[in-house]
MOPAC internal coordinates of N, CA, C and O (Angstrom, degrees):
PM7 1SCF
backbone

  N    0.0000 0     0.00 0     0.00 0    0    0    0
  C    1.4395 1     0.00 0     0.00 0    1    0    0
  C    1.5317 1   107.94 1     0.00 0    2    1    0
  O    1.2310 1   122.63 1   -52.51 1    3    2    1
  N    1.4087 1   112.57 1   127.49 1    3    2    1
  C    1.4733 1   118.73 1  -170.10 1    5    3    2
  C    1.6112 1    99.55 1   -95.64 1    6    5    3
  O    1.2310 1   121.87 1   -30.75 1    7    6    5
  N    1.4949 1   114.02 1   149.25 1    7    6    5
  C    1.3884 1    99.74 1   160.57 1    9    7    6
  C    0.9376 1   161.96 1   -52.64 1   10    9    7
  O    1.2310 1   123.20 1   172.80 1   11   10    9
  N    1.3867 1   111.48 1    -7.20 1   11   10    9
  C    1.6949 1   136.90 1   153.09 1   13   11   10
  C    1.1248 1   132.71 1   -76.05 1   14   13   11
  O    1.2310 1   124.14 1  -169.28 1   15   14   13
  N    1.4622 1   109.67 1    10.72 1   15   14   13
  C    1.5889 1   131.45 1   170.53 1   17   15   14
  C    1.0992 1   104.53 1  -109.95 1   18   17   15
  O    1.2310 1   108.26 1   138.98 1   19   18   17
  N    1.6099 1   139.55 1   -41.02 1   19   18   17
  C    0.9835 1   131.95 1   167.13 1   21   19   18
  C    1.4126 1   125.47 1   -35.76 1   22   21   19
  O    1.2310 1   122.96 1   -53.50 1   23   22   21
  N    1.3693 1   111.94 1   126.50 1   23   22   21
  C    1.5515 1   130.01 1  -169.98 1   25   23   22
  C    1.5734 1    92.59 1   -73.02 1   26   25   23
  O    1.2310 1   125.15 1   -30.65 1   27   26   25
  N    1.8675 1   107.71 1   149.35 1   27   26   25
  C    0.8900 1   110.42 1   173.99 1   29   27   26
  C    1.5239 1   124.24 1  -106.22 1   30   29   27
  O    1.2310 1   115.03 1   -47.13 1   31   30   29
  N    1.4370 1   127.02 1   132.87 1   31   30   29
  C    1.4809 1   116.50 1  -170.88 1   33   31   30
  C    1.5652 1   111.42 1   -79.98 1   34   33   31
  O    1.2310 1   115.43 1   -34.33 1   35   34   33
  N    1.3539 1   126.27 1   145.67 1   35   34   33
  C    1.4249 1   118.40 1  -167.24 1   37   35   34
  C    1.4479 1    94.31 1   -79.83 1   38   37   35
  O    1.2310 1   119.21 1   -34.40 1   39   38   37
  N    1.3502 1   119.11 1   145.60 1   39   38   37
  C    1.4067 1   140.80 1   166.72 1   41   39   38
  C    1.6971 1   110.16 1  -100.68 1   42   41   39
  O    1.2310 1   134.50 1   -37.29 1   43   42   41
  N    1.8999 1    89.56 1   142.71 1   43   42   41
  C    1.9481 1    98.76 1  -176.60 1   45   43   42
  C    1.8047 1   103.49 1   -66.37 1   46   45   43
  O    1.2310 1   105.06 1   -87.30 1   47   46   45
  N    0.8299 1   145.24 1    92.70 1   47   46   45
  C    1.5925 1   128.38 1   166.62 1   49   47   46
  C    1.5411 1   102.49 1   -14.47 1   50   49   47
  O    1.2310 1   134.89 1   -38.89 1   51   50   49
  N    1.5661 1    88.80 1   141.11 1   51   50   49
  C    1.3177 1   104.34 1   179.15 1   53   51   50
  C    2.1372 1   131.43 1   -69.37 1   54   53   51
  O    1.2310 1   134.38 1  -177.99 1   55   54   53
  N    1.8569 1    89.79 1     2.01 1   55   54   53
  C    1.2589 1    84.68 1  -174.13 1   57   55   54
  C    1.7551 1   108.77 1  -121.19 1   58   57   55
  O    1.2310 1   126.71 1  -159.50 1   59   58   57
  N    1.0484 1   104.71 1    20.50 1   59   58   57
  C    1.1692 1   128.40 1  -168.31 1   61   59   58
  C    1.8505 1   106.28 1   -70.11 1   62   61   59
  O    1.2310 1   132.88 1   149.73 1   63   62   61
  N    1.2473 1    92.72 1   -30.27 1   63   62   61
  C    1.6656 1   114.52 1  -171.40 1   65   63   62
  C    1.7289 1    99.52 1   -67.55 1   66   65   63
  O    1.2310 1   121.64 1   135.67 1   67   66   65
  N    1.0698 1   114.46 1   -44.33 1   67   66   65
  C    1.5801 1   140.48 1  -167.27 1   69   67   66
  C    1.2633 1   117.09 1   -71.24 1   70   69   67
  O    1.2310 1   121.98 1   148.20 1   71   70   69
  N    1.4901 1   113.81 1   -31.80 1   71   70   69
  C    1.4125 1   117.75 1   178.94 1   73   71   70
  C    1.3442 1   128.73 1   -49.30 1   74   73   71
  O    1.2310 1   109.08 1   -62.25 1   75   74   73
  N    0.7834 1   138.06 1   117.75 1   75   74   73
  C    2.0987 1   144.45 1   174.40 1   77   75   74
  C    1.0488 1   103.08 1  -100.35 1   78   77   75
  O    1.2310 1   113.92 1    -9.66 1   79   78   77
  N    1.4579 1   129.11 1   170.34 1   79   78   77
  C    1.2996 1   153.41 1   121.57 1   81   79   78
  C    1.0860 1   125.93 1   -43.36 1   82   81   79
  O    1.2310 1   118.95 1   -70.84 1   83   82   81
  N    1.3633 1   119.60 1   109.16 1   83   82   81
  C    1.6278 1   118.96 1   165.16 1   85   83   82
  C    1.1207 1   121.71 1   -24.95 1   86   85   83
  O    1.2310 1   116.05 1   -52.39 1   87   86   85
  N    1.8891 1   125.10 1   127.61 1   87   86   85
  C    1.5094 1   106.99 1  -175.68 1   89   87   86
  C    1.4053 1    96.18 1   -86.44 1   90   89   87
  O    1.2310 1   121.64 1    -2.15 1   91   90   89
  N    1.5740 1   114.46 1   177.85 1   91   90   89
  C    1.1715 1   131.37 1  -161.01 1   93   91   90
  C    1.1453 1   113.17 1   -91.51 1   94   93   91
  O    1.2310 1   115.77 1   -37.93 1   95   94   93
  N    1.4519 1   125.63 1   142.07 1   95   94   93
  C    2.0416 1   131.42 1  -148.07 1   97   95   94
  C    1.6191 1    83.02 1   -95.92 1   98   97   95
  O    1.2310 1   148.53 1   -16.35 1   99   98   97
  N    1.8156 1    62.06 1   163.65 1   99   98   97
  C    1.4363 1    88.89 1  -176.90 1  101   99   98
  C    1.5095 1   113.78 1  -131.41 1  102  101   99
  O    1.2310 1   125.49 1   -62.14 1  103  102  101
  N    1.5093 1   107.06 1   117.86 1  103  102  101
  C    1.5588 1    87.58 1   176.77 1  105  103  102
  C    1.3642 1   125.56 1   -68.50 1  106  105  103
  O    1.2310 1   112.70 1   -22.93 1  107  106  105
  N    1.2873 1   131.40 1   157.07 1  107  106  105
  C    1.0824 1   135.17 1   162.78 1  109  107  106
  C    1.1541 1   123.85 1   -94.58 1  110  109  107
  O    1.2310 1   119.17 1   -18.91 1  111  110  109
  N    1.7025 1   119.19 1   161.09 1  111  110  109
  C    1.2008 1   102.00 1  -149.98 1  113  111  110
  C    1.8375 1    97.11 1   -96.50 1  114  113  111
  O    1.2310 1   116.25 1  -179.10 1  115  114  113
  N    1.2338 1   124.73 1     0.90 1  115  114  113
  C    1.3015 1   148.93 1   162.36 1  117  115  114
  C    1.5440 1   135.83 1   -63.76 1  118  117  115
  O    1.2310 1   113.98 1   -56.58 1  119  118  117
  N    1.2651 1   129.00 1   123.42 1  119  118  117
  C    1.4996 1   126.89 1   178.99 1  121  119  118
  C    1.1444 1   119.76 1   -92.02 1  122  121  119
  O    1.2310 1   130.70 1   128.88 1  123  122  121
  N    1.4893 1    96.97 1   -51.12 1  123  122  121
  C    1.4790 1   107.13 1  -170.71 1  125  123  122
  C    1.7555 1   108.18 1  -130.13 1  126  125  123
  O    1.2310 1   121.99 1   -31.16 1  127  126  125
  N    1.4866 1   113.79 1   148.84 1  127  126  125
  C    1.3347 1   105.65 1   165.21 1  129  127  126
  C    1.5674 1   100.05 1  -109.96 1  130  129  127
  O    1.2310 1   115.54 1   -10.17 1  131  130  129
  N    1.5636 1   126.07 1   169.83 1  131  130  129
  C    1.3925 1   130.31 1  -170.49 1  133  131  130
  C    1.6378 1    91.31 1  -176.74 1  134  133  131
  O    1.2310 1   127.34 1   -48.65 1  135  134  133
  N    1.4975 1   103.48 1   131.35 1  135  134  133
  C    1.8463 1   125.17 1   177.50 1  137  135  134
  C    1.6317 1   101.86 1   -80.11 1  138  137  135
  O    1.2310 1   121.84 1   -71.08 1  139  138  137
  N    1.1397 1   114.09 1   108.92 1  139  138  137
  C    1.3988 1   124.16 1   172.87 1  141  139  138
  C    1.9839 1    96.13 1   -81.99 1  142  141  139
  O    1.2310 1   132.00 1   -63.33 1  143  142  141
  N    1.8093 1    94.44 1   116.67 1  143  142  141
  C    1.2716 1   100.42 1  -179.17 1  145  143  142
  C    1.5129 1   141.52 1   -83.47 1  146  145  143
  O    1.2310 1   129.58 1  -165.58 1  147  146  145
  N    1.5486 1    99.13 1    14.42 1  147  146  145
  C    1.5350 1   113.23 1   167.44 1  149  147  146
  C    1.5812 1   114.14 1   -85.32 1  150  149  147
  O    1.2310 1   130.96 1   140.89 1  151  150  149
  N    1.6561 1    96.46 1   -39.11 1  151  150  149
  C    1.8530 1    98.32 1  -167.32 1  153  151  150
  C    1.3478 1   111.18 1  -106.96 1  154  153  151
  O    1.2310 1   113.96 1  -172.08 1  155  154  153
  N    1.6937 1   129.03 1     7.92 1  155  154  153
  C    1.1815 1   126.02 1  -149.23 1  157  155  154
  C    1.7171 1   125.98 1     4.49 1  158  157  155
  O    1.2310 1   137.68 1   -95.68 1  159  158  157
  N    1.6661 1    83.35 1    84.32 1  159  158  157
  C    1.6283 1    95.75 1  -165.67 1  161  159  158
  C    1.5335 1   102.07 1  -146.71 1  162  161  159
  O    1.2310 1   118.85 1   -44.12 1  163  162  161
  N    1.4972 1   119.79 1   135.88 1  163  162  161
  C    1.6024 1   136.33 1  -172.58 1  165  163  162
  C    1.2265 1    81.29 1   -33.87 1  166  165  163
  O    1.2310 1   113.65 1    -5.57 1  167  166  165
  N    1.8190 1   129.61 1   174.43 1  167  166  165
  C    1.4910 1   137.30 1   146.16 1  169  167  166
  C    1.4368 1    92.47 1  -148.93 1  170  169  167
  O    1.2310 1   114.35 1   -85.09 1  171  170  169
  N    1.5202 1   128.30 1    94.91 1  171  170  169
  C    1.5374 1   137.04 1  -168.12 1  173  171  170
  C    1.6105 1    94.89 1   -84.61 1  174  173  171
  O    1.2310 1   118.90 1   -32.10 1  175  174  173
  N    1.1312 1   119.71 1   147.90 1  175  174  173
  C    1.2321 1   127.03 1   176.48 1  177  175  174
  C    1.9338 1   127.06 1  -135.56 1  178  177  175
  O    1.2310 1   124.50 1   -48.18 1  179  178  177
  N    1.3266 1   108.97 1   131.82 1  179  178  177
  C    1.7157 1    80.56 1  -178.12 1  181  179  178
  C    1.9947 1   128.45 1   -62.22 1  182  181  179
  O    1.2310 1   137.02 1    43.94 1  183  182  181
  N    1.4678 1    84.64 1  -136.06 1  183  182  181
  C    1.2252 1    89.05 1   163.95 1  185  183  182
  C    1.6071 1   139.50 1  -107.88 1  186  185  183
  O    1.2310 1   134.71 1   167.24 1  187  186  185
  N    0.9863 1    89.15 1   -12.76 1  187  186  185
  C    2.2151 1   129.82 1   152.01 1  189  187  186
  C    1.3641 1    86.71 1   -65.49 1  190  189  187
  O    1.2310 1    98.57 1   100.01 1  191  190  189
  N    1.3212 1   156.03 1   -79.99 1  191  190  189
  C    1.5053 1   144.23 1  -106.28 1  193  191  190
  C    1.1881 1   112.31 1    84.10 1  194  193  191
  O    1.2310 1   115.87 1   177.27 1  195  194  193
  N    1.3070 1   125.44 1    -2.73 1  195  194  193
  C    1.8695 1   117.39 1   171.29 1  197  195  194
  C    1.3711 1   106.92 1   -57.46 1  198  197  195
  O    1.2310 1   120.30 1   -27.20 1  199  198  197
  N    1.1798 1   117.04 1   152.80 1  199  198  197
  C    1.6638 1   125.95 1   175.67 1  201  199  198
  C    1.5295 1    94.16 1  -103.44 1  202  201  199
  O    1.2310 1   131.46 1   -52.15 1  203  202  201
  N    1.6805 1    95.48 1   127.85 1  203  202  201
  C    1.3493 1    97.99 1  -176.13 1  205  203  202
  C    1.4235 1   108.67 1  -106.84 1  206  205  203
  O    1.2310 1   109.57 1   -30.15 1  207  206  205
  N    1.4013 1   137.16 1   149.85 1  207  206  205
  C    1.4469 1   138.56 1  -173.25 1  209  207  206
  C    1.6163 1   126.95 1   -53.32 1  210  209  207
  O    1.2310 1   111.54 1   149.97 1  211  210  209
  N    1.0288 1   133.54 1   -30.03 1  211  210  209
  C    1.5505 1   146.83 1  -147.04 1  213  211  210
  C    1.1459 1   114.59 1   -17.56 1  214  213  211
  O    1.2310 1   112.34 1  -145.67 1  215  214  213
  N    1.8971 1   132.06 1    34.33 1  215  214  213
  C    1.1482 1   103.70 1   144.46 1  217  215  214
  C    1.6229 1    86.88 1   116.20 1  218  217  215
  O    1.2310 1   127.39 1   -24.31 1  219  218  217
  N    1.5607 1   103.38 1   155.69 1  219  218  217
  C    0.8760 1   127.67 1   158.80 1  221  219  218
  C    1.7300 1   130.14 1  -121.44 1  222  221  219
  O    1.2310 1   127.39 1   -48.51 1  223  222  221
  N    2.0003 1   103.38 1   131.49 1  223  222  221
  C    1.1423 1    94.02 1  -174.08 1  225  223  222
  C    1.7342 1   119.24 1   -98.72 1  226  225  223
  O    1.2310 1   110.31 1   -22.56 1  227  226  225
  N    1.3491 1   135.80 1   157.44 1  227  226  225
  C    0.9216 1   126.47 1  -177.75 1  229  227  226
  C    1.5887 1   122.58 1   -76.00 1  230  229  227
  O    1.2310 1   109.47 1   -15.23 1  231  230  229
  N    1.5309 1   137.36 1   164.77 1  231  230  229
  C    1.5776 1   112.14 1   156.10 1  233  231  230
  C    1.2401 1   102.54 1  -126.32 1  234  233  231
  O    1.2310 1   123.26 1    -4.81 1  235  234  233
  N    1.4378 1   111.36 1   175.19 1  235  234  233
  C    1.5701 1   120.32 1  -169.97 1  237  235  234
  C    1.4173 1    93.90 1  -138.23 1  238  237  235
  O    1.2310 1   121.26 1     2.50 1  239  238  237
  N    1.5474 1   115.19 1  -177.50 1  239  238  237
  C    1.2223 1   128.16 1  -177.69 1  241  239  238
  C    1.3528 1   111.24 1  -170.40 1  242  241  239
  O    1.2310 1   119.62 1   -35.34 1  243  242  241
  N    1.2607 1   118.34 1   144.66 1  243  242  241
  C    1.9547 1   112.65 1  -178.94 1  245  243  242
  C    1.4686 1    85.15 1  -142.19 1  246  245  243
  O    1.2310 1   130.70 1    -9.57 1  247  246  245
  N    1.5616 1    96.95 1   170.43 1  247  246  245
  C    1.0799 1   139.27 1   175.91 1  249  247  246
  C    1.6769 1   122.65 1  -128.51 1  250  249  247
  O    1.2310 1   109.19 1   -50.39 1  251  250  249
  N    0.9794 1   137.85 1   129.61 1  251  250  249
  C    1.7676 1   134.84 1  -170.18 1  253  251  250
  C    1.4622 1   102.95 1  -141.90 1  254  253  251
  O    1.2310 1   115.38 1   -61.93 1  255  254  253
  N    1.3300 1   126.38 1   118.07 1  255  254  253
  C    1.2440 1   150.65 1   172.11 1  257  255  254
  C    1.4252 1   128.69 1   -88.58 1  258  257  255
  O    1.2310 1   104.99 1   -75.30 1  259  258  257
  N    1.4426 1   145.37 1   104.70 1  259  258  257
  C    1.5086 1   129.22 1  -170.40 1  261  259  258
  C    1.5633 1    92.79 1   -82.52 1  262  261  259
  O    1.2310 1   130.53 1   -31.45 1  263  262  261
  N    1.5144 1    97.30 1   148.55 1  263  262  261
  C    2.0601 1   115.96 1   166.39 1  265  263  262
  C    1.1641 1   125.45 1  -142.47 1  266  265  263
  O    1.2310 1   119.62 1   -56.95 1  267  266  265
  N    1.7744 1   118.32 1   123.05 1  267  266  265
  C    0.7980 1   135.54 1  -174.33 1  269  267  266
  C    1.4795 1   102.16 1   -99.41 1  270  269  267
  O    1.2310 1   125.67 1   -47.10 1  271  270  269
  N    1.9451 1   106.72 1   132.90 1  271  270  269
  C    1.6300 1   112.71 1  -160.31 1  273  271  270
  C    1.9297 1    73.12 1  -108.43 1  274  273  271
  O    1.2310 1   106.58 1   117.29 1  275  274  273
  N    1.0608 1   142.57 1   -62.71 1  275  274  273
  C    1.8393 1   155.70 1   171.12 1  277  275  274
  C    1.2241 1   127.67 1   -85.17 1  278  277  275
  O    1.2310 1   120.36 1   -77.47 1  279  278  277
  N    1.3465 1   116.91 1   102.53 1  279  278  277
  C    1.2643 1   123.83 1  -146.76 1  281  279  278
  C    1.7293 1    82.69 1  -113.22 1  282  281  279
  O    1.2310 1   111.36 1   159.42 1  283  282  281
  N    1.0903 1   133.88 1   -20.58 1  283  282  281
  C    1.9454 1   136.62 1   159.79 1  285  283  282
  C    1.4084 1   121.10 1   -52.24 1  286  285  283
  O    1.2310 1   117.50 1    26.75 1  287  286  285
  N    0.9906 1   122.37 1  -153.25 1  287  286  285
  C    1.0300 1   114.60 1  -165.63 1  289  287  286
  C    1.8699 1   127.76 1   -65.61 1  290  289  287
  O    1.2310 1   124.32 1   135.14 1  291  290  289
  N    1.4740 1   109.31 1   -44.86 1  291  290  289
  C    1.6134 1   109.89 1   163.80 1  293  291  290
  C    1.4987 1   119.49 1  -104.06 1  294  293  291
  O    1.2310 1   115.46 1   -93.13 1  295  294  293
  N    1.5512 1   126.21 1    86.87 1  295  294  293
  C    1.2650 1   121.78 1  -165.56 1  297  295  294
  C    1.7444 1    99.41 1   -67.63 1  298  297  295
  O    1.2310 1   133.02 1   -30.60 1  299  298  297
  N    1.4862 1    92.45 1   149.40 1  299  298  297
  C    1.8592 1    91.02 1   168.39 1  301  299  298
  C    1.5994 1   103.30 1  -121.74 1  302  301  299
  O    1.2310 1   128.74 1   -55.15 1  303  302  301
  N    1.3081 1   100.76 1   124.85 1  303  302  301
  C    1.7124 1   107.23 1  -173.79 1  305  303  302
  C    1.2328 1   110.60 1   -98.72 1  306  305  303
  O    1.2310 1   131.29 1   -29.73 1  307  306  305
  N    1.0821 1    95.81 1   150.27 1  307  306  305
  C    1.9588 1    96.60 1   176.96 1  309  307  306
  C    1.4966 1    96.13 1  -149.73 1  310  309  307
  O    1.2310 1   116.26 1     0.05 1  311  310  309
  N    1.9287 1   124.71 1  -179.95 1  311  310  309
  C    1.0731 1   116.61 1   167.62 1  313  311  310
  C    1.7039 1   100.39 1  -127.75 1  314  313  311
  O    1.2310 1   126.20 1     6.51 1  315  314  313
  N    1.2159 1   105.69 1  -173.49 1  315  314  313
  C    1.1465 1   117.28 1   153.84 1  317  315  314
  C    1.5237 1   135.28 1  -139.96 1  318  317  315
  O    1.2310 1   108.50 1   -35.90 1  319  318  317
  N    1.8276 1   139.11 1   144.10 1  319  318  317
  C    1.0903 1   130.36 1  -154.08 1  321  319  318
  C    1.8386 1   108.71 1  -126.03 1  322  321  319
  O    1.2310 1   128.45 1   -27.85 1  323  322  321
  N    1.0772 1   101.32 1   152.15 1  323  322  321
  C    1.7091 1    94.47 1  -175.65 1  325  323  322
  C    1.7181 1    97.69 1  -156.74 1  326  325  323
  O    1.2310 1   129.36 1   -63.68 1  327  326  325
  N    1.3035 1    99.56 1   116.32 1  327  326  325
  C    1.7901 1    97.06 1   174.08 1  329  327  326
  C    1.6154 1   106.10 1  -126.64 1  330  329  327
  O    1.2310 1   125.13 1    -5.43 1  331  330  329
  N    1.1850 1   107.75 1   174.57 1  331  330  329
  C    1.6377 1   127.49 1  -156.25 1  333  331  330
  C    1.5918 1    96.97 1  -151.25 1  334  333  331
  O    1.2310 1   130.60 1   -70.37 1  335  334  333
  N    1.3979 1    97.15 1   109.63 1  335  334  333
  C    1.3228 1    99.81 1   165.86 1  337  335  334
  C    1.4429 1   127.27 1  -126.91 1  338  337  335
  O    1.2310 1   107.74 1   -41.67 1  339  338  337
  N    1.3681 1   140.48 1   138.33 1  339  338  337
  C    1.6737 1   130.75 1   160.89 1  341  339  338
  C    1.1451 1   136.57 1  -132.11 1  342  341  339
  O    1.2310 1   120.10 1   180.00 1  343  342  341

């Protein structure tokens, strides 16, 4: 019997180990979302049509600069990063 006759035994998949349970939902306190066309901005609403608050998000902004320390024969480059957030 060559090894290519040999029967093969079924193997567990390897992700089988990993599996969880779905965690448990959550309602939201939201029905509907809709683009308010002055501010292009979410406008979440219940189930009445009240607009409900959800918060405010922050924005940030960076800036990234390339620098040359050898500008002769082997330059060594590097950069630099700077962000601003609120």
């Amino acid at each position: 019997m060559t090894t290519l006759d040999t029967p093969l035994s079924p193997a567990r998949p390897w992700g089988v180990g990993r599996l969880a349970p779905y965690p448990t939902t959550v309602r939201r306190p939201h029905a509907t979302v809709t683009i308010d066309p002055e501010t292009q901005t979410g406008v979440y609403r219940d189930r009445l049509g009240q607009v409900v608050e959800t918060g405010k998000h922050g924005t940030s902004s960076g800036t990234e600069t390339s620098t040359t320390t050898n500008s002769d024969s082997a330059p060594d480059q590097g950069h630099d990063q700077d962000s601003q957030q609120d």
